[in-house]
OpenMM code with the backbone's topology and positions (N, CA, C; nanometers):
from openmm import Vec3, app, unit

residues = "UNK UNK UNK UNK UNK UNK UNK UNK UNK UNK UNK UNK UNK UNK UNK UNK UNK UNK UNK UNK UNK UNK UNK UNK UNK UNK UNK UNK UNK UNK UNK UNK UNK UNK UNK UNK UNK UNK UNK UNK UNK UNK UNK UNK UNK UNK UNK UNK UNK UNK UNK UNK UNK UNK UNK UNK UNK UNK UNK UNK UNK UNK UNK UNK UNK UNK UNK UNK UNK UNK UNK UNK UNK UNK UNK UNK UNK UNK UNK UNK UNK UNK UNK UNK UNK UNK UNK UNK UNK UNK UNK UNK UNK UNK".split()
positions = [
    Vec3(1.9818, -1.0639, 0.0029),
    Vec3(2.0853, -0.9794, 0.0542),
    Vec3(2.2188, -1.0504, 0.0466),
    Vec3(2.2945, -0.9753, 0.0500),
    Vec3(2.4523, -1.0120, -0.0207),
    Vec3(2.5513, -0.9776, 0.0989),
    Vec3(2.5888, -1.0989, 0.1642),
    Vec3(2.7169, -1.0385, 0.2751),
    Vec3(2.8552, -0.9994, 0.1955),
    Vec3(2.8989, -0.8969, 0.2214),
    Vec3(3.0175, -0.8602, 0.1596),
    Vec3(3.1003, -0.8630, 0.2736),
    Vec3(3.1856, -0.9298, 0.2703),
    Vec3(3.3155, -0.8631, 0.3726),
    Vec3(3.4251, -0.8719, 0.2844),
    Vec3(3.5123, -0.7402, 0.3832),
    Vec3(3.6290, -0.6739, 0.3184),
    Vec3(3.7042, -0.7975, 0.2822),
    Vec3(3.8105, -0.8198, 0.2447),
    Vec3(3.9288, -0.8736, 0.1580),
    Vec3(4.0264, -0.8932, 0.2419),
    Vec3(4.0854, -0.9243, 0.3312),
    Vec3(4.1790, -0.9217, 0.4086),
    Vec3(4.2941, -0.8222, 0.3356),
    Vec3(4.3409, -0.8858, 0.2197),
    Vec3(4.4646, -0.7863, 0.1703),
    Vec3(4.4032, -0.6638, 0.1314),
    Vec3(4.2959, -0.6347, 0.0992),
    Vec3(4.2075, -0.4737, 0.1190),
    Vec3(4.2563, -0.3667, 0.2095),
    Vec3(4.1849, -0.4334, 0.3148),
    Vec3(4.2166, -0.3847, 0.4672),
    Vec3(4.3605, -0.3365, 0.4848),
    Vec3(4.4445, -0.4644, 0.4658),
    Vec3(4.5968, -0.4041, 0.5253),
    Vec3(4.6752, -0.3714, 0.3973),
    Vec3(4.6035, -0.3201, 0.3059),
    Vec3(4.7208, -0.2013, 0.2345),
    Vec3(4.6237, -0.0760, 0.2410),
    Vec3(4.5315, -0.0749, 0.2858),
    Vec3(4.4844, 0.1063, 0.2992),
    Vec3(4.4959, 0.0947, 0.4143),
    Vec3(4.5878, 0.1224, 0.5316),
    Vec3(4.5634, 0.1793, 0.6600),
    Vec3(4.5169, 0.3355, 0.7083),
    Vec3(4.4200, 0.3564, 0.7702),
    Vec3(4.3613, 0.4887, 0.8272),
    Vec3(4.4551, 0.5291, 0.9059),
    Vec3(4.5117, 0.6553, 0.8701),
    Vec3(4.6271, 0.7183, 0.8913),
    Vec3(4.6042, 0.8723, 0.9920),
    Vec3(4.6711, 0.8855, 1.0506),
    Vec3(4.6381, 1.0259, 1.1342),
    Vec3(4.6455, 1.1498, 0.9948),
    Vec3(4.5935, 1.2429, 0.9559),
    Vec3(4.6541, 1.3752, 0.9057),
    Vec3(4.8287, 1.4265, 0.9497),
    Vec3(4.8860, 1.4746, 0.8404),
    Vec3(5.0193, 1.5172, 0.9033),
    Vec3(4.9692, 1.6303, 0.9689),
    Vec3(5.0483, 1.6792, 1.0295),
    Vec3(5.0694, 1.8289, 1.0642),
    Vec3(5.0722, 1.9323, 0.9862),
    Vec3(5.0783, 2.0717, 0.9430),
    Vec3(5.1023, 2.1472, 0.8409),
    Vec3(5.1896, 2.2212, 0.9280),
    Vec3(5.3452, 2.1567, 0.9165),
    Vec3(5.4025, 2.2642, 0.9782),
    Vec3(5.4540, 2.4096, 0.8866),
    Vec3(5.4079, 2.4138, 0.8195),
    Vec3(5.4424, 2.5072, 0.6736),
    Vec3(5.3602, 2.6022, 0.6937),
    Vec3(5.2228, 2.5897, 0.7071),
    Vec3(5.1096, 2.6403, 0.7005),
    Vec3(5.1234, 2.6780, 0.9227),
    Vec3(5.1801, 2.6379, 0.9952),
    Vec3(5.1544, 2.6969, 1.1023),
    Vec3(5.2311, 2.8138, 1.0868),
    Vec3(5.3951, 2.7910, 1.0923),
    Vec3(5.4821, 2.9080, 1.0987),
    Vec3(5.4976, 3.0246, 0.9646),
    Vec3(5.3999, 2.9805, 0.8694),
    Vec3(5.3809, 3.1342, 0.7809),
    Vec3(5.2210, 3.2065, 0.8646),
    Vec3(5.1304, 3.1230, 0.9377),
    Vec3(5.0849, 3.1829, 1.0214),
    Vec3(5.1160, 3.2792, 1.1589),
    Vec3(5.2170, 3.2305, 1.1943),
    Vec3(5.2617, 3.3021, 1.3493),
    Vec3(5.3450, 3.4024, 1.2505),
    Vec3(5.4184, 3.3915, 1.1734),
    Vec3(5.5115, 3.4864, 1.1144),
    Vec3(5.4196, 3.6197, 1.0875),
    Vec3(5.3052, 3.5897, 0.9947),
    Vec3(5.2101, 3.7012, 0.9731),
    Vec3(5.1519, 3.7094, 1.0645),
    Vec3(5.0602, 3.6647, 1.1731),
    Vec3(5.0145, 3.7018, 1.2781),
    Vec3(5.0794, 3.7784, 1.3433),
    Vec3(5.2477, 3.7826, 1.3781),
    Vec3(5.3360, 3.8011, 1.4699),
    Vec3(5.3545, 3.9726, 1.3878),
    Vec3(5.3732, 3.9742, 1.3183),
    Vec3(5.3885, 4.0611, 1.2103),
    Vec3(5.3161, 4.1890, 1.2245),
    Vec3(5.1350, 4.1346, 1.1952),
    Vec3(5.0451, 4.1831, 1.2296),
    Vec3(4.9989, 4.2569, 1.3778),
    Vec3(5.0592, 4.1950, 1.4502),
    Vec3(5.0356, 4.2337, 1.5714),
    Vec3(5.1343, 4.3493, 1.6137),
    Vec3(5.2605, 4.3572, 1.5799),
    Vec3(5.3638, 4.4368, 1.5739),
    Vec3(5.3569, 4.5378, 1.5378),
    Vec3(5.2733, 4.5481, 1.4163),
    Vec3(5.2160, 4.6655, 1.3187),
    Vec3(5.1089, 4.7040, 1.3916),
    Vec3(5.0045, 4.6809, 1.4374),
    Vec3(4.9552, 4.7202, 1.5133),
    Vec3(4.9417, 4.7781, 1.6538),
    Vec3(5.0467, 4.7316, 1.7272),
    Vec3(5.0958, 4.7780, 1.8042),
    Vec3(5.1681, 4.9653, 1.7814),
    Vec3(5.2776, 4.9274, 1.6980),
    Vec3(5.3446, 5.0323, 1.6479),
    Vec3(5.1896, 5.1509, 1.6210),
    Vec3(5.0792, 5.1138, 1.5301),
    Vec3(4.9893, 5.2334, 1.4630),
    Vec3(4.9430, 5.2527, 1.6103),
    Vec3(4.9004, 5.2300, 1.7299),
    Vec3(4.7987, 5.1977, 1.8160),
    Vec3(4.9074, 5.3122, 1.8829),
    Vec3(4.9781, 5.3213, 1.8820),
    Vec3(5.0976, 5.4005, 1.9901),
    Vec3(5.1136, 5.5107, 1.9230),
    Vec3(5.1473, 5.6584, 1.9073),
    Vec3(5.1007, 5.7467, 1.8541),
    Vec3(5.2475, 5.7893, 1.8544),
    Vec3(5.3498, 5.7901, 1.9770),
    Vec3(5.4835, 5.7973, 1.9895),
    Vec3(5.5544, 5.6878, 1.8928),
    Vec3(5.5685, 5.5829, 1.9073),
    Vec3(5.5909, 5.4984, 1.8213),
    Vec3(5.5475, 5.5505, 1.7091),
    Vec3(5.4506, 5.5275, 1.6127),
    Vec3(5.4502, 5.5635, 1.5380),
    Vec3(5.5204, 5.6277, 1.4440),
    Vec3(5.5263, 5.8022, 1.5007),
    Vec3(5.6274, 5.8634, 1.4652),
    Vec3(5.7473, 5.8342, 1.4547),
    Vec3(5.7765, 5.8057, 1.5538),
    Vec3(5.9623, 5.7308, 1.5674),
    Vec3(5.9996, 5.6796, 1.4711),
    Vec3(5.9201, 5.5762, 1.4451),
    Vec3(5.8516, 5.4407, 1.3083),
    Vec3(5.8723, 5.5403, 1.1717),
    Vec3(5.8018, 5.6153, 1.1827),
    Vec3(5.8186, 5.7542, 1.0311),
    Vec3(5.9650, 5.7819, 1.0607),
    Vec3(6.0061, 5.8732, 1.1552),
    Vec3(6.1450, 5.9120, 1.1753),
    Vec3(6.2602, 5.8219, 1.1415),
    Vec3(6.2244, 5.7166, 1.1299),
    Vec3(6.3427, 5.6099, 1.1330),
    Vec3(6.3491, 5.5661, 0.9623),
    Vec3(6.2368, 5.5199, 0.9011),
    Vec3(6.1954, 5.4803, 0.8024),
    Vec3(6.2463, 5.5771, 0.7027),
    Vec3(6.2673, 5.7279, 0.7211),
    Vec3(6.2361, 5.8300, 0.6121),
    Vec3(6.4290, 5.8834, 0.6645),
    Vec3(6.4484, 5.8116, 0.7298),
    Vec3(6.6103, 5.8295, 0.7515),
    Vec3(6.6855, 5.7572, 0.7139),
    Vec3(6.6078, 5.6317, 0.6852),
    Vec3(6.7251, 5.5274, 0.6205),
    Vec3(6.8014, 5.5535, 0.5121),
    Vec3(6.9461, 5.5095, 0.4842),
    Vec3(6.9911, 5.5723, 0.3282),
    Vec3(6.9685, 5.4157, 0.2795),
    Vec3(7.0461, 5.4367, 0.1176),
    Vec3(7.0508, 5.3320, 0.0062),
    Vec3(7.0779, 5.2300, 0.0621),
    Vec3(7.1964, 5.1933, 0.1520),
    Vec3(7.2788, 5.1048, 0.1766),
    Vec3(7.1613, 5.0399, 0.2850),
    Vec3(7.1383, 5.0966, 0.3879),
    Vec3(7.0598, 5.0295, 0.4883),
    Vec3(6.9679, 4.9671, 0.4546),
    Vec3(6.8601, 5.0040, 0.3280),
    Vec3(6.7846, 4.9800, 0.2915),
    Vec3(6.8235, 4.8108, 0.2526),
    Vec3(6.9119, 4.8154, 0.1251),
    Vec3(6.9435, 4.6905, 0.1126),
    Vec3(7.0187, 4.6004, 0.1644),
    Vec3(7.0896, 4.6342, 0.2742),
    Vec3(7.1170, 4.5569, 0.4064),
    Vec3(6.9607, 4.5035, 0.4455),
    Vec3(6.8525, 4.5391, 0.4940),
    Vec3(6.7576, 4.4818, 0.5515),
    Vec3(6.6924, 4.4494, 0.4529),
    Vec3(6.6451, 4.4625, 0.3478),
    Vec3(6.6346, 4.3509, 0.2508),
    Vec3(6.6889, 4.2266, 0.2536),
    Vec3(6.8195, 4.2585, 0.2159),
    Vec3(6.9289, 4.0961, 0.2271),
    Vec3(6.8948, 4.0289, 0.3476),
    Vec3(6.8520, 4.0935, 0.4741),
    Vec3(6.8494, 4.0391, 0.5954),
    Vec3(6.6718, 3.9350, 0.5591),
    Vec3(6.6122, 3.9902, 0.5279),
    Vec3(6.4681, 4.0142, 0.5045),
    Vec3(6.4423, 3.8379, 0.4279),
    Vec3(6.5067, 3.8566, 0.3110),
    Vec3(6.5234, 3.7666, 0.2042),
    Vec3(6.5984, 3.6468, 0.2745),
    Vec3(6.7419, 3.6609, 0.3449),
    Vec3(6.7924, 3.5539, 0.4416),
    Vec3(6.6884, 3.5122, 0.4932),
    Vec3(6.6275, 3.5730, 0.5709),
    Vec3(6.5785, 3.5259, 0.7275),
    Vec3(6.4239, 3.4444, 0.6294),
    Vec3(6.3711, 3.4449, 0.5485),
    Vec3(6.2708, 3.3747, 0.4817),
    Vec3(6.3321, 3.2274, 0.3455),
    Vec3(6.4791, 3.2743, 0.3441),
    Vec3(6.5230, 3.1499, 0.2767),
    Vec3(6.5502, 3.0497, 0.4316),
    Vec3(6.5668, 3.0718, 0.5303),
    Vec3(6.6279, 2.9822, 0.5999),
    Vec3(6.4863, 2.9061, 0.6574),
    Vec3(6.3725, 3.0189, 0.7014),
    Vec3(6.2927, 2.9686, 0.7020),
    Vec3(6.2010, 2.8322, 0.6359),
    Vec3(6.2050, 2.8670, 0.5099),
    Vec3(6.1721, 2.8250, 0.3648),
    Vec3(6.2988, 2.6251, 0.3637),
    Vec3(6.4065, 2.6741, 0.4127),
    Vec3(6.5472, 2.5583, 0.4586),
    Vec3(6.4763, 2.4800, 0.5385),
    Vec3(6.4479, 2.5385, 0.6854),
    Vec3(6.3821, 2.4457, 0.7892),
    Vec3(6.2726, 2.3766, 0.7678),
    Vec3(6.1818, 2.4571, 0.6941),
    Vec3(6.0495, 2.4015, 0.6663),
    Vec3(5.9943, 2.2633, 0.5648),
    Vec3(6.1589, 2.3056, 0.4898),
    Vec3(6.1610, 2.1627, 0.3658),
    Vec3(6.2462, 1.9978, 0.4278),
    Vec3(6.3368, 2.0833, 0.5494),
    Vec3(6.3542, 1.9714, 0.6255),
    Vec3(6.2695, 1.8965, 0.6910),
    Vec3(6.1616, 1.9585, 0.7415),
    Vec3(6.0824, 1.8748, 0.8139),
    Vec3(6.0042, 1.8298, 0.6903),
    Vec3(5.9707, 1.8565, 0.6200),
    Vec3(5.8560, 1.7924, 0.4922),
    Vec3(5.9598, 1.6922, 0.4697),
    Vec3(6.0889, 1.6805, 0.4627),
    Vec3(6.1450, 1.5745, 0.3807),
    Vec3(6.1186, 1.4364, 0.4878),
    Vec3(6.1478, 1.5178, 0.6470),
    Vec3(6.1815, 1.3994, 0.7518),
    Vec3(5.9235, 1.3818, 0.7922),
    Vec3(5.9019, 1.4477, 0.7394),
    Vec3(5.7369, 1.3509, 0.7430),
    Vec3(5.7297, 1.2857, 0.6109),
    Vec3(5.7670, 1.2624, 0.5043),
    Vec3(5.7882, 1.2220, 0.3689),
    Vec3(5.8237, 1.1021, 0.4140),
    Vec3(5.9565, 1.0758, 0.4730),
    Vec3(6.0614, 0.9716, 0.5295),
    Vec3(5.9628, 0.8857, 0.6311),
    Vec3(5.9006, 0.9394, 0.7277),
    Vec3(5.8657, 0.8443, 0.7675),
    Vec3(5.7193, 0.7921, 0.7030),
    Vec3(5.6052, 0.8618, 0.6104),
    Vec3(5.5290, 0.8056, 0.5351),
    Vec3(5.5780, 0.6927, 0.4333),
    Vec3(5.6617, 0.6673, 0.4123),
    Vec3(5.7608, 0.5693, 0.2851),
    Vec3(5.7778, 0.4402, 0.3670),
] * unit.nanometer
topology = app.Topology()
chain = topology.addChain("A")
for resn in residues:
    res = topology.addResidue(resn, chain)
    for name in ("N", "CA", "C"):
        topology.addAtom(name, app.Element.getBySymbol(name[0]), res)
């Protein structure tokens, strides 16, 4: 039988590291969850609902792509925050 032990310089360049976080992967979860639940809410309500039709089938051209633009903002900034924190867990893995 053969004693092997580790290498000293082995050991201390692979350190066992915690997992990061996925903060990317949490907040496109709550976003669709949050989403989901909203929508459901709205079908589950029978008044709502309608309102929901009434409102939707009233919008003109312009509104439409107002909440688009809003739509598209509000997921670039998201998309902004989310690459900040990947850069600042990057930063401190280095």
């Amino acid at each position: 039988m053969t004693n092997v032990e580790p290498d000293s310089a082995e050991s201390t360049s692979n350190p066992v590291t915690r997992p990061r976080v996925r903060f990317g992967t949490i907040s496109w979860g709550l976003i669709v969850g949050l989403g989901g639940l909203a929508l459901l809410l709205l079908l589950l309500t029978p008044g709502a609902r309608s309102q929901l039709v009434q409102w939707v089938w009233g919008l003109d051209a312009a509104t439409v792509v107002q909440l688009v633009a809003v739509m598209c903002g509000a997921i670039l900034l998201l998309l902004g925050v989310l690459a900040l924190v990947r850069r600042r867990q990057l930063r401190k893995v280095q």
